[in-house]
N, C-alpha and C positions, 0 to 999 in steps of 0.2 A: 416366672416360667410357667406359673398353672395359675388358674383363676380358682381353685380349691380353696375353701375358705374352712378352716378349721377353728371351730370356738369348743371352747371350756362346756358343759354343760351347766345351766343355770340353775342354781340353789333353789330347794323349796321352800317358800314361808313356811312358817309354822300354824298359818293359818289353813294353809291347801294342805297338810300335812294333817292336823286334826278334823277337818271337812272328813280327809279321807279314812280316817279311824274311826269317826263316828258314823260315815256312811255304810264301811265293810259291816261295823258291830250292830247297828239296828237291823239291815241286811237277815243279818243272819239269825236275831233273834227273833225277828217279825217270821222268817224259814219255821223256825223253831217252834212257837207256840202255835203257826198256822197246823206244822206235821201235828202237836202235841193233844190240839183239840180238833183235831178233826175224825170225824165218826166214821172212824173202820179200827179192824182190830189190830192189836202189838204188832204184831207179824206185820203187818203194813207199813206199820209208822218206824220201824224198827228198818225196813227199807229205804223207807223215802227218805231215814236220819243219813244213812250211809252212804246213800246217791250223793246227798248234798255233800258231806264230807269228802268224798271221792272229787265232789263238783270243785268244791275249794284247793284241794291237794292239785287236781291237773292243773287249774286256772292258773296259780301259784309258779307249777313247775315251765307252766308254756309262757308266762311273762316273766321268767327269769330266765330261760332259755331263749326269748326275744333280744331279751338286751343283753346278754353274754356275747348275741352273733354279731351284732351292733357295735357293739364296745369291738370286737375283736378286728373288725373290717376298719373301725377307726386305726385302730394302732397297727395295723397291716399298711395301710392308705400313708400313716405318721413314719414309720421305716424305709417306707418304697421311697417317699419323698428324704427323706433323710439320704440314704445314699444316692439319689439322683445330685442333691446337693453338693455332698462331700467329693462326688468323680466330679462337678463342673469346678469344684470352687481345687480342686487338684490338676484340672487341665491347663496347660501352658498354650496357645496355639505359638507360641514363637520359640518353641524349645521344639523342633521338629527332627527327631530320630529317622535317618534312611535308612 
């Protein structure tokens, strides 16, 4: 009836999976000792700590609010077509009520 093609989402190795741990965590350390030594004073660096943290907490909230709407539009998309099914696989065309 539809050429929608609906898959599973694919697992992650555990290779792209620690890429990605150790890519956030140097990230952030490299953030870190750059704010820590760099020549201005606390009050500065005490800033620039907090931007980043703030940086991390939206990043965090706007890629989990990505795929929340994602996920959601799947199983909106997985229902619509569910009861399109269940009315066609329910219709009689030779059972016709006048």
């Amino acid at each position: 009836m539809t050429d929608k093609k609906y898959t599973t989402p694919t697992a992650h190795t555990s290779a792209w999976i620690a890429q990605t741990w150790i890519s956030f965590t140097v990230s952030i350390a490299a953030t870190g000792i750059g704010i820590i030594y760099m020549p201005v004073n606390t009050w500065m660096k005490g800033y620039l700590g907090m931007g980043t943290l703030f940086s991390i907490g939206s990043t965090i909230s706007l890629s989990k609010t990505i795929r929340d709407v994602e996920e959601s539009k799947r199983v909106i998309s997985r229902l619509d077509e569910a009861k399109v099914e269940k009315m066609l696989a329910e219709y009689d065309p030779y059972n016709k009520v006048v």
